[in-house]
C-alpha positions as CSV (number, residue, x, y, z in Angstrom):
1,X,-2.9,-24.0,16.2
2,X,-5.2,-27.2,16.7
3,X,-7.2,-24.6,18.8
4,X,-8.4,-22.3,15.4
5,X,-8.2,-19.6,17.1
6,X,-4.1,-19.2,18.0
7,X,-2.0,-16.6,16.0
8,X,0.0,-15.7,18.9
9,X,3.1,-17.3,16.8
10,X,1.9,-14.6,13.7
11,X,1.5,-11.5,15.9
12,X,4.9,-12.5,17.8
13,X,7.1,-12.8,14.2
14,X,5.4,-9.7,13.1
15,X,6.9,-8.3,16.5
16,X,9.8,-9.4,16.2
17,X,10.5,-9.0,12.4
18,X,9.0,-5.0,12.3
19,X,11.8,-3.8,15.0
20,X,13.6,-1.2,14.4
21,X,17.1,-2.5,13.9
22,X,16.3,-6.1,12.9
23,X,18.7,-8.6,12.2
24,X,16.6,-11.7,11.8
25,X,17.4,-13.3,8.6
26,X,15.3,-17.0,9.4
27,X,12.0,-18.1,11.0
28,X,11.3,-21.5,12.1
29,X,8.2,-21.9,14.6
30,X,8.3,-25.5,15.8
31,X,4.8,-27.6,16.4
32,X,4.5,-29.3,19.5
33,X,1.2,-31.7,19.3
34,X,-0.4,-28.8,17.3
35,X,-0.6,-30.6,14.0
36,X,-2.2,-33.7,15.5
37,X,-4.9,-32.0,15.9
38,X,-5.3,-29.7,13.2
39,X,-7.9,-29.5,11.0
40,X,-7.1,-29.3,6.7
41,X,-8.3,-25.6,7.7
42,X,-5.9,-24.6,10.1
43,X,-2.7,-26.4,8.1
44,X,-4.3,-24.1,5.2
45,X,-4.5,-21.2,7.4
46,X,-1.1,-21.9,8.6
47,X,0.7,-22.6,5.2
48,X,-1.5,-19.0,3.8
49,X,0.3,-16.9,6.6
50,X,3.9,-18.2,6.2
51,X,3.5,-17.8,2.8
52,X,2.3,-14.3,3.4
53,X,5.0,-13.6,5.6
54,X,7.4,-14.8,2.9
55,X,6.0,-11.8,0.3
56,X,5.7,-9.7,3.1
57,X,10.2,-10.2,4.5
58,X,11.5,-11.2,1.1
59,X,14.8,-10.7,3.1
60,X,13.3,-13.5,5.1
61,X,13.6,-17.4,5.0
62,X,10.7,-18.9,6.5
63,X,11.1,-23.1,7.2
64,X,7.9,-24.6,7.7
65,X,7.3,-28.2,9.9
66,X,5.8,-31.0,10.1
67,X,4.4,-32.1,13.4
68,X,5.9,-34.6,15.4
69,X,5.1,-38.1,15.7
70,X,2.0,-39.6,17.7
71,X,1.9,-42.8,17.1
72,X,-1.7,-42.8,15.0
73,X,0.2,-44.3,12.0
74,X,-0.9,-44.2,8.5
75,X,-4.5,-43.7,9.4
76,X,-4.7,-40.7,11.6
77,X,-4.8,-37.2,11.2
78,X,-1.5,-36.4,12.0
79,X,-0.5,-38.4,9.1
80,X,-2.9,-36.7,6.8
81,X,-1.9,-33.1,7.9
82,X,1.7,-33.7,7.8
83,X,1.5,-34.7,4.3
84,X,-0.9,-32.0,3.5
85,X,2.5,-29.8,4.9
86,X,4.9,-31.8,3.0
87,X,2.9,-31.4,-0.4
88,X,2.6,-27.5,-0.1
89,X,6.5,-27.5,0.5
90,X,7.2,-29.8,-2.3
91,X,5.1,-28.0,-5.0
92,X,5.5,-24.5,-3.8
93,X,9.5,-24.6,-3.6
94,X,9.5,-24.1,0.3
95,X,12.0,-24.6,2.9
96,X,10.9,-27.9,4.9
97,X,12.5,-29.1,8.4
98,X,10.2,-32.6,8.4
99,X,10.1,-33.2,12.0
100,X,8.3,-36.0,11.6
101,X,10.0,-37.9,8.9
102,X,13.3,-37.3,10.9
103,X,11.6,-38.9,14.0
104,X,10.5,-41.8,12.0
């Protein structure tokens, strides 16, 4: 994601979830370092297409994530983004698997 420019993850679920016979019943796509350096934009951009993705597979349960730890603390972006995650979770009623408090 940290690149602006990656929906392979998007295209992929819509792939996967539009097959004819589909069983999938959850989503989860897990950051790697992504988050770290992720813009406000692109955790906005992110957070707008799982959300879309939730109206769009009602039948769906989509569990968003926090990025994992990198050792920037308090201070760094990582920090910042993960709690801009964490917030959209908390006051939208989402499914959250908080990688990063579960690391801490």
């Amino acid at each position: 994601m940290a690149d602006g420019d990656n929906l392979g993850w998007q295209r992929t679920t819509e792939d996967v979830l539009e097959r004819p016979g589909n069983t999938v019943n959850l989503v989860m796509w897990a950051w790697c370092g992504g988050v770290s350096g992720a813009s406000e934009s692109e955790i906005n951009t992110y957070l707008t297409r799982m959300s879309q993705f939730e109206a769009d597979y009602p039948d769906v349960i989509f569990v968003y994530m926090t990025g994992h730890l990198d050792g920037t603390g308090p201070g760094g972006n990582l920090y910042a983004r993960n709690n801009q995650i964490r917030d959209y979770c908390v006051n939208n009623d989402k499914v959250l698997f908080d990688f990063a408090d579960i690391e801490s």
